[in-house]
N, C-alpha and C positions, 0 to 999 in steps of 0.2 A: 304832747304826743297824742298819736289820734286812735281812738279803739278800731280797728279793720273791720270792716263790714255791718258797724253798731247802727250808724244812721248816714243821711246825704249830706250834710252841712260841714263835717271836718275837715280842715287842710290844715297841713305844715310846709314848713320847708326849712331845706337845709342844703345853705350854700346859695346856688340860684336848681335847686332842682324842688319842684312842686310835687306834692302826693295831696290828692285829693283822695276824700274818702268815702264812700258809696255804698247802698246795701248789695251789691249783686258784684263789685268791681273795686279795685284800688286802683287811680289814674295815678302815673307817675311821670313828668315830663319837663324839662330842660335839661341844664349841667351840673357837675362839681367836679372841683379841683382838689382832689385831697392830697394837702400840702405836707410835707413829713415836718409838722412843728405841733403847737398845742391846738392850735383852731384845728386843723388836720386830726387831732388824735380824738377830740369833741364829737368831729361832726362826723369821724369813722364810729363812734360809740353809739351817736344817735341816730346810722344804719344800721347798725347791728340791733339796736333794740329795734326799731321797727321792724327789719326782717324775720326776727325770733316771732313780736307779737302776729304778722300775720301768719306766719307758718302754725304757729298756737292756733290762730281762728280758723285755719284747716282742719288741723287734728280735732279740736274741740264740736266742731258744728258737720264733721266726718261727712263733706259736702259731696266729694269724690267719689265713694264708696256709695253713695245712696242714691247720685244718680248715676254710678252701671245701673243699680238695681232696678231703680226706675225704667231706666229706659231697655233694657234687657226682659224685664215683663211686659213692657208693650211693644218691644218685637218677637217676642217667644210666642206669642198666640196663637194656638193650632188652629181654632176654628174664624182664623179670619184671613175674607178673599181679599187677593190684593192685585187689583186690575194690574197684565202686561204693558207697559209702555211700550213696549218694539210691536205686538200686535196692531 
């Protein structure tokens, strides 16, 4: 299982569906078949824990919430001119 957003070098997979794992990005890309038998009930288990852990590395590193903040004080600046494009 791969830690979400720890380093560039982790991949899994599960089924024929690839998750590469990135510091800015989680790639996720082919298919699966989730069969209703035991491989089917595995490899629904082993979506479900990775969608928990990246959803954790959301709340955890509160990426969302810091950059409004960010980017909401460098457009909130009263005293800066910002050339008209239509002029």
């Amino acid at each position: 299982m791969i830690e979400p957003f720890a380093n560039d070098h982790q991949s899994m997979q599960i089924g024929d569906l690839v998750i590469e794992n990135q510091k800015d990005k989680i790639i996720i890309y082919g298919d699966i078949d989730l069969t209703f038998d035991e491989l089917g009930y595995a490899q629904a288990q082993q979506l479900y824990e990775l969608s928990g852990k990246i959803v954790q590395a959301f709340a955890d590193k509160n990426l969302y919430s810091k950059n409004d903040a960010e980017s909401k004080e460098n457009d909130d600046q009263l005293d800066k001119d910002i050339d008209n494009p239509f002029l």
